[in-house]
TIRO-2110 file (N, C-alpha, C; in Angstrom, 1 decimal):
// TIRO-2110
-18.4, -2.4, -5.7, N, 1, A
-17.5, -3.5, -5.8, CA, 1, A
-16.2, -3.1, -5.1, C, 1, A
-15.4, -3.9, -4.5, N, 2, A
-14.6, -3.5, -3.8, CA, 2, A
-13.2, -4.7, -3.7, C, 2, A
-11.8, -4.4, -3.9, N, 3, A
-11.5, -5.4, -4.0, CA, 3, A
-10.1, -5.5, -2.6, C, 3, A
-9.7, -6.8, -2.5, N, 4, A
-8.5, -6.9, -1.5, CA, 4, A
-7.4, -6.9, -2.1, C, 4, A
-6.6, -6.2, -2.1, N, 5, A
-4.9, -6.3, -3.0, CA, 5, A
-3.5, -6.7, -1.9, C, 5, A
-2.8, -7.4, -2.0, N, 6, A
-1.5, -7.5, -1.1, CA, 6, A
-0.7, -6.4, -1.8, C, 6, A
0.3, -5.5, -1.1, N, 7, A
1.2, -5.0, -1.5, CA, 7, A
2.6, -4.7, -0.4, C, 7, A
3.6, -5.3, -0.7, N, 8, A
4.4, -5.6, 0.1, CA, 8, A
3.8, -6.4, 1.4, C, 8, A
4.2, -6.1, 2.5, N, 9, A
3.5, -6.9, 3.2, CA, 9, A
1.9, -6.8, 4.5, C, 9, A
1.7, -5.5, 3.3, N, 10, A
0.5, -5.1, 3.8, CA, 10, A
-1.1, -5.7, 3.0, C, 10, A
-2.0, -5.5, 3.3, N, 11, A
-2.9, -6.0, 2.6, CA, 11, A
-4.4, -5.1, 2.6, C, 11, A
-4.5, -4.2, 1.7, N, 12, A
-5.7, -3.3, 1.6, CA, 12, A
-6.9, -3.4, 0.5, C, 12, A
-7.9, -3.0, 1.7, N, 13, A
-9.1, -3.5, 1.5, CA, 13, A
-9.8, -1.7, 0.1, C, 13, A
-9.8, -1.5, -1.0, N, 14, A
-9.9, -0.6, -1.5, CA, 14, A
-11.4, -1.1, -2.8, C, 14, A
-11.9, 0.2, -3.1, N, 15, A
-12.6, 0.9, -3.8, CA, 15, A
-12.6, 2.0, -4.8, C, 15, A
-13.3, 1.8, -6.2, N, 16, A
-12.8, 3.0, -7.0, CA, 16, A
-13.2, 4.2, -6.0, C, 16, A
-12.1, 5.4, -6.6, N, 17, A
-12.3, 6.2, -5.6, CA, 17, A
-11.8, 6.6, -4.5, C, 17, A
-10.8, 5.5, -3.7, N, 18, A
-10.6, 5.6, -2.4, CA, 18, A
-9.1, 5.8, -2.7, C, 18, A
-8.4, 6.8, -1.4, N, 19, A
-7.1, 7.4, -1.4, CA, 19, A
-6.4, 6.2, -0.4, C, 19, A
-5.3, 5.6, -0.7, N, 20, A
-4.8, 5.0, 0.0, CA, 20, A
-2.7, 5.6, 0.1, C, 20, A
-2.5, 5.0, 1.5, N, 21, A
-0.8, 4.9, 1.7, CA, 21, A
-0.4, 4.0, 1.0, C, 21, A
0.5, 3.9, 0.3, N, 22, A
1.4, 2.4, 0.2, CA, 22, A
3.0, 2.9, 0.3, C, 22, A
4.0, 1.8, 0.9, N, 23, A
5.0, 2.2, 0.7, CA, 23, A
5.6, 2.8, -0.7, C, 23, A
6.9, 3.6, -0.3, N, 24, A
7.3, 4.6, -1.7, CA, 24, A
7.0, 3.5, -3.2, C, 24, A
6.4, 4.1, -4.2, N, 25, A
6.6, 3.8, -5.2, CA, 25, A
7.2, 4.4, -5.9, C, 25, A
8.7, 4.3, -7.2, N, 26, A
9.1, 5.5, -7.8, CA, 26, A
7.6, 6.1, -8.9, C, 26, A
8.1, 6.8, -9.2, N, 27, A
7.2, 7.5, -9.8, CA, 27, A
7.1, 9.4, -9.4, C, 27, A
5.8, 9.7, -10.8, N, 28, A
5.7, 11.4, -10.2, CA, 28, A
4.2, 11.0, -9.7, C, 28, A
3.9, 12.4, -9.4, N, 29, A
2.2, 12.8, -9.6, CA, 29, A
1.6, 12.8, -11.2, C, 29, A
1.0, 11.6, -11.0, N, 30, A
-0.3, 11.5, -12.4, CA, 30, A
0.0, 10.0, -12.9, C, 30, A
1.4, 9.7, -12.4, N, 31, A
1.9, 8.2, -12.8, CA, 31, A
0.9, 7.2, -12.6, C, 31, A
0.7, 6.4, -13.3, N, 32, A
0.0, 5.0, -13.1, CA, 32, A
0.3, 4.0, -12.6, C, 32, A
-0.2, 3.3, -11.6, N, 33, A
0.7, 1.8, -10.9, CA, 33, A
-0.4, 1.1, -10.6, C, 33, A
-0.1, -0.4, -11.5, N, 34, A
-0.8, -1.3, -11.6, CA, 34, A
-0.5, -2.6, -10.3, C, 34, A
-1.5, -2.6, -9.5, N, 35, A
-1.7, -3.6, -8.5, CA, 35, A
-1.7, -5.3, -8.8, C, 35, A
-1.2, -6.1, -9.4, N, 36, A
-1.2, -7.5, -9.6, CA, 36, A
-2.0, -8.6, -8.7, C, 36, A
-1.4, -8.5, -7.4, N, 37, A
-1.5, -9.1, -6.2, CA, 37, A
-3.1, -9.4, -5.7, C, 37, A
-4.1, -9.5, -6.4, N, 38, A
-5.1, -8.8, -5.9, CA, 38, A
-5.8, -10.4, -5.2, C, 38, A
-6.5, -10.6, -4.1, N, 39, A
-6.9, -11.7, -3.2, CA, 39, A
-8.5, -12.0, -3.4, C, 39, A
-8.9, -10.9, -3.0, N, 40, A
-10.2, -10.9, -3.5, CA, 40, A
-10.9, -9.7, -4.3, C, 40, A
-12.1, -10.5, -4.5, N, 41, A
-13.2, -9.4, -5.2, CA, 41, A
-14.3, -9.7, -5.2, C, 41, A
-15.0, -8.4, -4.4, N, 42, A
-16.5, -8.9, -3.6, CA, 42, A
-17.5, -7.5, -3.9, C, 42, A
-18.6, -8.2, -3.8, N, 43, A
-19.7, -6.8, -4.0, CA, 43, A
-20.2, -6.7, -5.6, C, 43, A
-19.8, -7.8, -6.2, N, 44, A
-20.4, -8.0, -7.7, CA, 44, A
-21.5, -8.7, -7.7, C, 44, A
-22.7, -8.4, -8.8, N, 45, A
-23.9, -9.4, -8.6, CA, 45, A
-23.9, -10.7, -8.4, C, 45, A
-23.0, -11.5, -9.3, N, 46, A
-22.5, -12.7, -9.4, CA, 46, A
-21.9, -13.6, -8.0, C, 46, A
-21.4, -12.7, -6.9, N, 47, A
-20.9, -13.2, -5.8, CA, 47, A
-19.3, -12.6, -5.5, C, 47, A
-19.2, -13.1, -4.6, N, 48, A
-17.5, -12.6, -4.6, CA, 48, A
-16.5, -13.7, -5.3, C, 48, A
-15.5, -13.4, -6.0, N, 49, A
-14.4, -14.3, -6.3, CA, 49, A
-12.8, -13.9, -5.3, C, 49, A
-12.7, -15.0, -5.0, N, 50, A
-11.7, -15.7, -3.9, CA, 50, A
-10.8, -16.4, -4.2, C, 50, A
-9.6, -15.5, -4.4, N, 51, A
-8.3, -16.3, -5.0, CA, 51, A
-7.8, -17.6, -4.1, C, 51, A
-6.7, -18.2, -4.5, N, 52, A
-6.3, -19.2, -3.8, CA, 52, A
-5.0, -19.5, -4.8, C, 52, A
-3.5, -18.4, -4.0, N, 53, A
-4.0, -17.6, -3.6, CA, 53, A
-4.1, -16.3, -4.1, C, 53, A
-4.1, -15.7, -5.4, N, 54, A
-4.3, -15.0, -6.0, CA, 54, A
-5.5, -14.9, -7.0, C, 54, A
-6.2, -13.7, -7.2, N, 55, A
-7.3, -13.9, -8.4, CA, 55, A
-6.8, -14.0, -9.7, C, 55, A
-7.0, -15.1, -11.1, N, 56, A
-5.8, -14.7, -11.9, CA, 56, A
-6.5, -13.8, -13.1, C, 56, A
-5.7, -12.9, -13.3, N, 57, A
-6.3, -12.0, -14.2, CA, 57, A
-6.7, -10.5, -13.9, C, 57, A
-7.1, -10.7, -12.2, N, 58, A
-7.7, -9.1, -11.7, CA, 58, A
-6.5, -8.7, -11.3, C, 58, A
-6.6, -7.0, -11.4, N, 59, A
-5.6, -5.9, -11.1, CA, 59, A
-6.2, -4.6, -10.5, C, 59, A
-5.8, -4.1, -9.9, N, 60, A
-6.2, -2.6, -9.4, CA, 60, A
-5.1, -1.7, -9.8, C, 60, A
-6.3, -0.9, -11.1, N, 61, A
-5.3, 0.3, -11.1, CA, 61, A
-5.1, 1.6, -10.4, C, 61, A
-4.0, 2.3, -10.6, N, 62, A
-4.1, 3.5, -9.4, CA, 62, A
-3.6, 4.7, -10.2, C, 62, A
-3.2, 6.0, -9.5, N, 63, A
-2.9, 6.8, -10.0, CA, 63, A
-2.3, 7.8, -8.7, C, 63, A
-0.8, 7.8, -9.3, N, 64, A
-0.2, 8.5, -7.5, CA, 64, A
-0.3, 10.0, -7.4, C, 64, A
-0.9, 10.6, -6.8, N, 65, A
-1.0, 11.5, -6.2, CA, 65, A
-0.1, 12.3, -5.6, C, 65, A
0.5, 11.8, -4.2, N, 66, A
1.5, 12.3, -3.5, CA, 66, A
2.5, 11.6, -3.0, C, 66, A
4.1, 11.9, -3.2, N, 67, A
5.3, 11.4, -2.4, CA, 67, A
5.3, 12.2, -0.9, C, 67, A
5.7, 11.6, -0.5, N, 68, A
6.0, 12.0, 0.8, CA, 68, A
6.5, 11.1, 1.9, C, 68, A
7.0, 11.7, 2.8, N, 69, A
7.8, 11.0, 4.1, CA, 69, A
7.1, 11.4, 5.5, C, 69, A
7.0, 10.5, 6.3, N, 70, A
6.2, 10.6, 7.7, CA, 70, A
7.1, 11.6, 8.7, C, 70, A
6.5, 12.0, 9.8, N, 71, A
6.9, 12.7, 10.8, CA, 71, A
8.3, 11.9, 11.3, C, 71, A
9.1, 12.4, 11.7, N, 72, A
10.6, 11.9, 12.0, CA, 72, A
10.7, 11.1, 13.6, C, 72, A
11.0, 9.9, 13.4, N, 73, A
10.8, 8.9, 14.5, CA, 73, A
12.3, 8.9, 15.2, C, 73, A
12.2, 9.2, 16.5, N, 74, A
13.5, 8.9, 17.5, CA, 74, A
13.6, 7.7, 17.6, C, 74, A
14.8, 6.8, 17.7, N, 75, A
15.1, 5.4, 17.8, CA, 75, A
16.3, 5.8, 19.0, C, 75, A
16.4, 5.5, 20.7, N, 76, A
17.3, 5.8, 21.4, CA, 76, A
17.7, 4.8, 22.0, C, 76, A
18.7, 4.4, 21.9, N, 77, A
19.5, 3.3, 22.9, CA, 77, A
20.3, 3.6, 23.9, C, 77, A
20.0, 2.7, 25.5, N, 78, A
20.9, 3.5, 26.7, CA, 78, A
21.3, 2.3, 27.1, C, 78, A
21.9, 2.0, 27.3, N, 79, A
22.9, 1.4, 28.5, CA, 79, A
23.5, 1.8, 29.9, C, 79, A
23.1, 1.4, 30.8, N, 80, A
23.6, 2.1, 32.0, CA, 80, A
25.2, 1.9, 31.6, C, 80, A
26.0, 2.2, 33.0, N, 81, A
27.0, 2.4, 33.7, CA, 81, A
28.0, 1.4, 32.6, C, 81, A
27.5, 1.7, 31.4, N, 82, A
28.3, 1.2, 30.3, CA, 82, A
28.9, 2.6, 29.2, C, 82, A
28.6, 4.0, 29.4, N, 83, A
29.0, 5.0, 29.0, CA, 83, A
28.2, 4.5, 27.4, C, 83, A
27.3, 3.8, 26.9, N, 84, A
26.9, 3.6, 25.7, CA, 84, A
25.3, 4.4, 25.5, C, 84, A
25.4, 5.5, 24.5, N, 85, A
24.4, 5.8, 24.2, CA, 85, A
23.9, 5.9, 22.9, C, 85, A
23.3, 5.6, 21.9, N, 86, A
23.1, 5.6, 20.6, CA, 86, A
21.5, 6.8, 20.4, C, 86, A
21.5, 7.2, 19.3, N, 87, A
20.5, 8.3, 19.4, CA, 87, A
20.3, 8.6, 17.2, C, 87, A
19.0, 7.3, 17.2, N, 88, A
19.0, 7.8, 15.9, CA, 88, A
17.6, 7.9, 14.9, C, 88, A
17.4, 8.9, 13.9, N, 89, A
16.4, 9.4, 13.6, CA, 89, A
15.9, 8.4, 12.5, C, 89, A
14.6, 8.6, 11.9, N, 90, A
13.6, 7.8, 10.7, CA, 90, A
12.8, 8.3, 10.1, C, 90, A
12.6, 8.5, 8.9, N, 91, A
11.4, 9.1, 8.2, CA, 91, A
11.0, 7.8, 7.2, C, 91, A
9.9, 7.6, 7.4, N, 92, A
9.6, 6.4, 6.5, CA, 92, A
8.9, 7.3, 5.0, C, 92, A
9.1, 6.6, 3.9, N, 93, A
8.9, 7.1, 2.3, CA, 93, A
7.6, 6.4, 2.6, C, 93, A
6.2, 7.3, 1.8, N, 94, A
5.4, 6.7, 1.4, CA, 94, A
4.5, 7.5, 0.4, C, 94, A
3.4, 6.4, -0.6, N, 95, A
3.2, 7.3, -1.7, CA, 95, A
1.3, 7.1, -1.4, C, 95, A
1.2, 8.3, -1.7, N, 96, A
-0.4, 8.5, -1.9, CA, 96, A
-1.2, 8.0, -3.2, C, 96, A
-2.0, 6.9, -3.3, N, 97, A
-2.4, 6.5, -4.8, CA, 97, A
-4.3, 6.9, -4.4, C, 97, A
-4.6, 7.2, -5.7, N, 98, A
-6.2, 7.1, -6.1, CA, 98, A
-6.5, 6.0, -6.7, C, 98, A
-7.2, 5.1, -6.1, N, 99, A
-8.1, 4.0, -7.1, CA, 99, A
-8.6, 4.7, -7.9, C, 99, A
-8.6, 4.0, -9.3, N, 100, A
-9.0, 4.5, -10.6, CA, 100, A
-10.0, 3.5, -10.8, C, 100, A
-9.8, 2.0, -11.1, N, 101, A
-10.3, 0.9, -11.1, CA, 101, A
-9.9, -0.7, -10.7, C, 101, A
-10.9, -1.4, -10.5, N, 102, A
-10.9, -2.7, -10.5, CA, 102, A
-11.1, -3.4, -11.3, C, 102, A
-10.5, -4.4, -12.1, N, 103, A
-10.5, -5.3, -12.8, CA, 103, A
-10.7, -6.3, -12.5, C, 103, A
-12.0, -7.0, -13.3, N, 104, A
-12.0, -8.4, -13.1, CA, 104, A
-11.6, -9.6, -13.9, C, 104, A
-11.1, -10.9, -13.8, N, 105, A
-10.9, -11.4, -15.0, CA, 105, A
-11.9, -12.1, -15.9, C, 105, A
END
């Protein structure tokens, strides 16, 4: 069984079991974060159920694993024969979660 969750403005397609990115959530390692948003849920005997636009009642739970921040992104701005140069750096925050489970309603 496998379900679709929105989160921020991404949309991931997950399974118990499966490691996923999401942007930073606060939290430590072992913390719990409950998914709301969830669109669909497919791979059950019964058929898939297909929000519209939400399923109401199903949630994916998780369990965060890792904080961390991406490799450091250059952002450079030039201007010619305008003496303008701008030069600046990014690390985007993101958290490691474990599917624990899918809920259905």
């Amino acid at each position: 069984m496998y379900a679709i969750f929105e989160d921020g403005s991404h949309q991931f397609r997950v399974s118990e079991g499966d490691y996923v990115r999401v942007d930073r959530r606060d939290g430590k390692y072992g913390d719990e974060v409950v998914f709301g948003n969830v669109l669909l849920i497919a791979g059950a005997p019964d058929g898939p159920i297909i929000g519209a636009p939400q399923v109401e009642g199903a949630q994916v739970v998780a369990t965060i694993v890792d904080q961390f921040r991406t490799k450091k992104i250059i952002i450079q701005k030039f201007r010619r024969r305008k003496n303008m140069r701008r030069r600046r750096g990014h690390r985007q925050p993101y958290t490691t979660v474990l599917i624990k489970s899918v809920t259905r309603p």
